[in-house]
C-alpha positions as CSV (number, residue, x, y, z in Angstrom):
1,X,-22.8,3.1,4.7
2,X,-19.2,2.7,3.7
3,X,-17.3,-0.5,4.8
4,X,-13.5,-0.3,5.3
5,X,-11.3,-3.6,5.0
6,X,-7.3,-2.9,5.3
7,X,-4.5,-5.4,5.4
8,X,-1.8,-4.7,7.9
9,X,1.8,-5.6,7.2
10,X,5.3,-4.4,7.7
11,X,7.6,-2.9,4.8
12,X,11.2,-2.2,5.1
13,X,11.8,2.0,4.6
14,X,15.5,3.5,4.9
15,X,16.4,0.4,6.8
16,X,13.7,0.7,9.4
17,X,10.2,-1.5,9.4
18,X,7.6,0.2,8.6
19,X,4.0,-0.2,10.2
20,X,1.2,0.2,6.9
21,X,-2.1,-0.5,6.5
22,X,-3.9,-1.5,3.0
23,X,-7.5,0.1,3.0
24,X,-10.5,-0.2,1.1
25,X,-13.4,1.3,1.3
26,X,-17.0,1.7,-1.3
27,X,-14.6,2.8,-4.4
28,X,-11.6,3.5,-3.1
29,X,-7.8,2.3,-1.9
30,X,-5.2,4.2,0.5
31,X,-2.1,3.2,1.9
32,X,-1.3,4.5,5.5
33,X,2.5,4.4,6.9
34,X,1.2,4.5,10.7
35,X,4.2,5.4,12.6
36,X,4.7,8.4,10.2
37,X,1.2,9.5,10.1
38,X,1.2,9.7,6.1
39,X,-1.6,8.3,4.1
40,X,-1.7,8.4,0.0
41,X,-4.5,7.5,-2.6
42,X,-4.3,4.6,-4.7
43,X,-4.9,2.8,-7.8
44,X,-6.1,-0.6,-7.4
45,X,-3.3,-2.3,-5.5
46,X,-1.7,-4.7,-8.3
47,X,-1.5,-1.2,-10.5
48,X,2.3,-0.7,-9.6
49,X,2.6,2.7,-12.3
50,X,0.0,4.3,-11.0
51,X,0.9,3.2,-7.2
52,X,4.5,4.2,-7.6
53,X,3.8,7.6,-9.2
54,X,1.3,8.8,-6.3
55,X,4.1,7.3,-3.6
56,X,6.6,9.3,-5.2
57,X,5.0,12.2,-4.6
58,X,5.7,12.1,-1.0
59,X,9.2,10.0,-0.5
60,X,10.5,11.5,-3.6
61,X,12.4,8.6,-4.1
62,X,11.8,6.5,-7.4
63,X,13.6,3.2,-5.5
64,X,11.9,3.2,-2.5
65,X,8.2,4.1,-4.2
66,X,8.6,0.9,-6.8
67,X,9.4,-1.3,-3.7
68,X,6.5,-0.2,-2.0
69,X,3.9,-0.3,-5.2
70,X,5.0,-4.2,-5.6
71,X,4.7,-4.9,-1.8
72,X,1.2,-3.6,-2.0
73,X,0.6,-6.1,-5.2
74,X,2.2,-8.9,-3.4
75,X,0.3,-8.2,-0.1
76,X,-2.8,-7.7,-2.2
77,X,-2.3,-10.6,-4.2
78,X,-1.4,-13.1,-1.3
79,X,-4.4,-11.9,0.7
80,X,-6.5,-13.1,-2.3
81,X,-4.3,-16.3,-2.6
82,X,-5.3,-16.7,0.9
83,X,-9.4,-16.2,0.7
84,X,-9.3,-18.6,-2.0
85,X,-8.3,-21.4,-0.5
């Protein structure tokens, strides 16, 4: 039985908010840009190389994949912040 837990938040994308969704399921993470129907395969969410080389491959812009791969780590990291206390 696989269990999916996702964190929802907002980035900012070529000036425009972006709707995404952090998921986890058994082994594996994916971020999913809603409004744009795109989902990629992660790395564990605070590993920003690996993050930023599998969002390049689909924006194709180094800038915008870096801010992206530390907005995961920062929503990932501030959800566990969160669960601790």
């Amino acid at each position: 039985m696989e269990t999916f837990v996702y964190y929802s938040f907002d980035i900012v994308i070529d000036s425009r908010s972006e709707w995404c969704r952090l998921i986890e399921n058994e082994l594996d993470w994916e971020i999913c840009f809603v409004m744009r129907d795109i989902t990629i395969d992660l790395a564990h969410p605070t590993d920003v190389f690996w993050n930023t080389e599998a969002i390049y491959e689909v924006f194709k812009d180094l800038d915008t994949s870096l801010r992206i791969a530390y907005g995961i780590k920062s929503v990932f990291e501030n959800h566990i912040k969160e669960k601790r206390l």
